[in-house]
N, C-alpha and C positions, 0 to 999 in steps of 0.2 A: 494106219497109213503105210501105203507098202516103200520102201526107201530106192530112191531111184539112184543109181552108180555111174555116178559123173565122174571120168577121168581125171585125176586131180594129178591155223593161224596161230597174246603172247605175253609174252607174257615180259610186263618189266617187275624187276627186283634190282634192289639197292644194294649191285655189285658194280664196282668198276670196269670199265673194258679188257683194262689188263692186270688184276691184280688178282686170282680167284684159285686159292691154293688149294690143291685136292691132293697128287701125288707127286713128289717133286723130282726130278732127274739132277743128279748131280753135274752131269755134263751134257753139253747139246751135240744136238748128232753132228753127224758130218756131213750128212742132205737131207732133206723131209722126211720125216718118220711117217710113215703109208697107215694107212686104216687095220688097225687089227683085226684079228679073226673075231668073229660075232664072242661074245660071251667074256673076253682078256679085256682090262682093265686099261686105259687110255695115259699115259704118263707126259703129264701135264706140267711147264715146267713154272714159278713163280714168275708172274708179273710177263707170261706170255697173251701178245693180242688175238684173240681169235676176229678171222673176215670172212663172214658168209660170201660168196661172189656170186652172180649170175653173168652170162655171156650169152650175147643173141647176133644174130646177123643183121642185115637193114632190112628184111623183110619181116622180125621176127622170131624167128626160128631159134630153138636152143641149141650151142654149142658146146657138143658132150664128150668131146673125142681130145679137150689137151689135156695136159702133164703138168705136173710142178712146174718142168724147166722153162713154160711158154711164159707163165706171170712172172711181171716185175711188178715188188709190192714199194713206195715210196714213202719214209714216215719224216715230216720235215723235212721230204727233199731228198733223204738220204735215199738209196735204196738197203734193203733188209733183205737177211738167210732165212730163207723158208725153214719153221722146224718140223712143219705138221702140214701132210696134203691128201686128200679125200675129197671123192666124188660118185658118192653112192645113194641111190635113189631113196634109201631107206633108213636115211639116218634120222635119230631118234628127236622128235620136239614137240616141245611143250606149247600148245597155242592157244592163246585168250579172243575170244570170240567177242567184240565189243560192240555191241547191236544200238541202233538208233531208233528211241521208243519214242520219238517227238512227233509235234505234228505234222513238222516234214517228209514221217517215213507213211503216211495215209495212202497216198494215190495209191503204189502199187506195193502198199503191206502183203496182202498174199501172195505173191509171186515173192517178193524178198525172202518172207519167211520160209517157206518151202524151201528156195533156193540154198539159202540159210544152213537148211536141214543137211539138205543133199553134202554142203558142206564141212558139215561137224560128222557125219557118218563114214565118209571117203579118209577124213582126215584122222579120224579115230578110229581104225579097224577095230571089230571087238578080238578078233582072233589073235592080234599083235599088243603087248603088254609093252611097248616100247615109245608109245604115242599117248600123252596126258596133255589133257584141257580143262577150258574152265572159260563162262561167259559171264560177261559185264553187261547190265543192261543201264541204258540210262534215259530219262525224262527229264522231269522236272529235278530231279537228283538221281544220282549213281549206285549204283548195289549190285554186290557180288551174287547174280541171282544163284549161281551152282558153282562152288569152289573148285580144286582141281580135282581132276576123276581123269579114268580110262575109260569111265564107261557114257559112251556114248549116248545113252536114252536119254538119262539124267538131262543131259542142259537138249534135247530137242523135246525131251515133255513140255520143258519150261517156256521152251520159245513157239510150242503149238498154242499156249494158253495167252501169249501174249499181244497185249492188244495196243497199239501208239494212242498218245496222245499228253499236250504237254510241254512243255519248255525242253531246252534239251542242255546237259551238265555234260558236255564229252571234256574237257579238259578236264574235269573231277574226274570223269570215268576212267582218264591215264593214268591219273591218281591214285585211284582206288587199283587199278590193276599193278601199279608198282610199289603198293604197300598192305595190302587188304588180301592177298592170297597167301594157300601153301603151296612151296617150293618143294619141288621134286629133286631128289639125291643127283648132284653132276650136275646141275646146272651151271654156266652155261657149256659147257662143253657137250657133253649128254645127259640130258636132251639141251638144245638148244631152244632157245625163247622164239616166237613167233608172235605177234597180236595182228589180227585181220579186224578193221573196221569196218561195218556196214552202216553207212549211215553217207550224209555231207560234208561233216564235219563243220559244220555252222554250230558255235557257242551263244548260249545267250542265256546261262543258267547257273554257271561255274561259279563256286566261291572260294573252294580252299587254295587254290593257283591259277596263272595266267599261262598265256602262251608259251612265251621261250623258257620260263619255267619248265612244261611241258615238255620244249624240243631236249633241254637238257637232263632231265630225268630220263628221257628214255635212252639217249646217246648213255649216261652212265649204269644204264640197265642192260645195255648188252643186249636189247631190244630189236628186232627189224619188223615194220611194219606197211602192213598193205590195206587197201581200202578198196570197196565197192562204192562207187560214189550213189546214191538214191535219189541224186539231183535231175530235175528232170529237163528234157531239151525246152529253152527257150525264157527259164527262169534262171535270174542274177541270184548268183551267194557271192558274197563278201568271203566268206572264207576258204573257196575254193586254194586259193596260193598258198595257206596257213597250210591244207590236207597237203597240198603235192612236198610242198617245205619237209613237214612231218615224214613221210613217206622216203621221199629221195634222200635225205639226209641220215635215212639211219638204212639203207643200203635196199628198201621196197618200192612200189607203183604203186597209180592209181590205176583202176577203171571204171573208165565209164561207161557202161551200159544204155544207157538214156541218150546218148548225143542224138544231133541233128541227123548223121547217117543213118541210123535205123530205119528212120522214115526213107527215104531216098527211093527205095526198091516197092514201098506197098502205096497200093492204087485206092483212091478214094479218098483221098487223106486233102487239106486246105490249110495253108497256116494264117491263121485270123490274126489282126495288130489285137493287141490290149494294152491296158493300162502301164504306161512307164516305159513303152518299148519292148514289152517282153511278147511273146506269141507262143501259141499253143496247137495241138493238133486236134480236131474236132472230126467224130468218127463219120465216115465216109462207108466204102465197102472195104473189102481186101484183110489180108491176115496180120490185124492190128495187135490181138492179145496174142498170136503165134510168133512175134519178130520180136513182143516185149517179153515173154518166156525166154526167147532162144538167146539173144543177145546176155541177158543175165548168167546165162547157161555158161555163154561165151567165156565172160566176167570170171568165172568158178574157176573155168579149167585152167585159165589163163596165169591165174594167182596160185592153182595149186602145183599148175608145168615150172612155175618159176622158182617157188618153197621147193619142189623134189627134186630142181634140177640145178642146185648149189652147187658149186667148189665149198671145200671148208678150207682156207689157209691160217696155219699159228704161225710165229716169231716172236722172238725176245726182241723189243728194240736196241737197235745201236744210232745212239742220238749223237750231236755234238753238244758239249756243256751246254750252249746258248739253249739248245731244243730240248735239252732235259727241264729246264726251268717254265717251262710255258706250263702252263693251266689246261689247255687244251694242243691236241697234238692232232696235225694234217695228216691226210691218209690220202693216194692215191695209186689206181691200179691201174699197171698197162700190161697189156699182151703183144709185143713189137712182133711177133713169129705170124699173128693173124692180123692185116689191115682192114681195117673199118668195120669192126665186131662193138659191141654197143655193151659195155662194162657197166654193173649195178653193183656196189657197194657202199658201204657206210661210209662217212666225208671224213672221219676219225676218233677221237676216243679221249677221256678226262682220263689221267695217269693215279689222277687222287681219289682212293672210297669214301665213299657215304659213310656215316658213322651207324647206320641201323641195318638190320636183314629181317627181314620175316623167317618163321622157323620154315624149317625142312620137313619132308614126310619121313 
């Protein structure tokens, strides 16, 4: 199959947000320490938080052009010294490809899966050793179908051969990807963890944890995560709020592909009632499988403009006693220099590690 090049996901591990010691600086700088030259070693200080950030306008559009000085980062309110600021399109991450093998992902399985492709190929150059993955598939249970790799073929053999059908374990699947892989050296600082969902995110198979189980392991995995939703226009999920929850709260989106606008523009199309209130499109003339291609297309680029087009900010917290004691600690980001810019980051961070890590490569 020849790989089409869509202009353009993660992995959790049982690390803290902020406590991930690698190289330690005895003193903090005096203002952000800038991105090193390609190849120099990144000096990371203890118990600093890193924040992916994305910044768009109200149309959309990514905004690529501020500075350290424009973000104010606020942790319980205080605000925080930047020690660490980068915005480079090629910064290095690790991303878990979490594919939905249920009976839900049927209707439009060939189109996903291609799409799928298009996206484990962009996201994985083979030419660039600095981008490792690894896909989770799940059904009726969860499995690491291809552990972490660079190399790209690997997990799109697996997902050419793969076929839905089945209950569907994705809250195991979060599981299994923040406990059941190898971790790549620098995590998370470089590379930095990604997981992209393809699927609904509708549970109905999971055993070894629940939901806020879930939103919590990944918050202390250092985790940002994105979805392609498979849901199609005019059918109810219950767990549509659970996917956007998941998503927004560890600093990612959804998309949806499928919505009711797709249809809007192509001629021939009727929406029939059916049973429970739901409605469907039933084929007419007009370019039905050319809008359900391109829209998905959409989907791709959308999640991979958003992954390459980060801020990375670090700091050491400076809390008050009261805020050093909490459990969980509030995170929030403004840009007062730019009004009405549409801020994506993670909602904040557990101060406390997990007692376990999977080994490293």
């Amino acid at each position: 199959m020849l790989r089409r090049i869509v202009p353009l996901f993660a992995l959790c591990v049982l690390l803290p947000l902020a406590a991930v010691p690698q190289q330690t600086t005895a003193d903090q700088p005096k203002g952000p320490q800038q991105e090193p030259p390609s190849g120099l070693r990144i000096a990371v200080q203890v118990n600093e938080v890193i924040l992916p950030v994305t910044v768009t306008d109200g149309k959309g559009k990514f905004v690529s052009n501020l500075e350290a000085k424009d973000f104010q980062v606020l942790d319980e309110g205080k605000q925080q010294r930047l020690t660490f600021f980068s915005h480079n399109s090629k910064q290095p991450i690790v991303v878990g490809f979490l594919v939905d093998l249920s009976n839900s992902s049927r209707i439009y399985w060939n189109i996903f899966q291609d799409a799928t492709m298009d996206l484990v190929w962009n996201l994985l150059p083979a030419e660039d050793k600095r981008f490792s993955g690894y896909l989770i598939t799940f059904a009726n249970d969860a499995e690491v179908a291809v552990n972490t790799t660079q190399d790209a073929d690997k997990i799109t053999d697996v997902l050419r051969k793969s076929r839905p059908g089945g209950a569907a374990a994705f809250y195991d699947a979060i599981y299994m990807a923040c406990t059941s892989r190898t971790l790549v050296h620098g995590e998370p600082y470089e590379p930095r963890r990604i997981l992209i969902v393809i699927g609904d995110g509708h549970d109905t198979a999971s055993r070894k944890i629940s939901f806020e189980q879930v939103v919590e392991l990944a918050k202390r995995s250092l985790v940002t995560i994105y979805a392609i939703s498979t849901q199609s226009f005019g059918f109810v999920n219950k767990s549509e709020d659970e996917l956007e929850r998941l998503t927004n709260e560890t600093g990612g989106h959804v998309e949806y592909p499928l919505n009711k606008d797709l249809y809007k523009d192509v001629s021939g199309y009727i929406s029939v009632p059916k049973d429970a209130g739901n409605y469907v499109y039933e084929a007419g003339t007009g370019g039905y499988a050319a809008e359900i291609s391109g829209a998905i297309t959409s989907a791709i680029v959308g999640i991979t403009g958003d992954i390459t087009s980060q801020y990375i900010l670090r700091y050491v917290p400076e809390n008050s006693p009261d805020a050093k004691t909490k459990t969980y600690h509030h995170i929030k980001v403004l840009i007062p220099s730019v009004p009405g810019v549409v801020i994506r980051a993670r909602d904040g961070y557990y101060p406390a590690a997990l007692p376990a890590q999977p080994p490293a490569q």
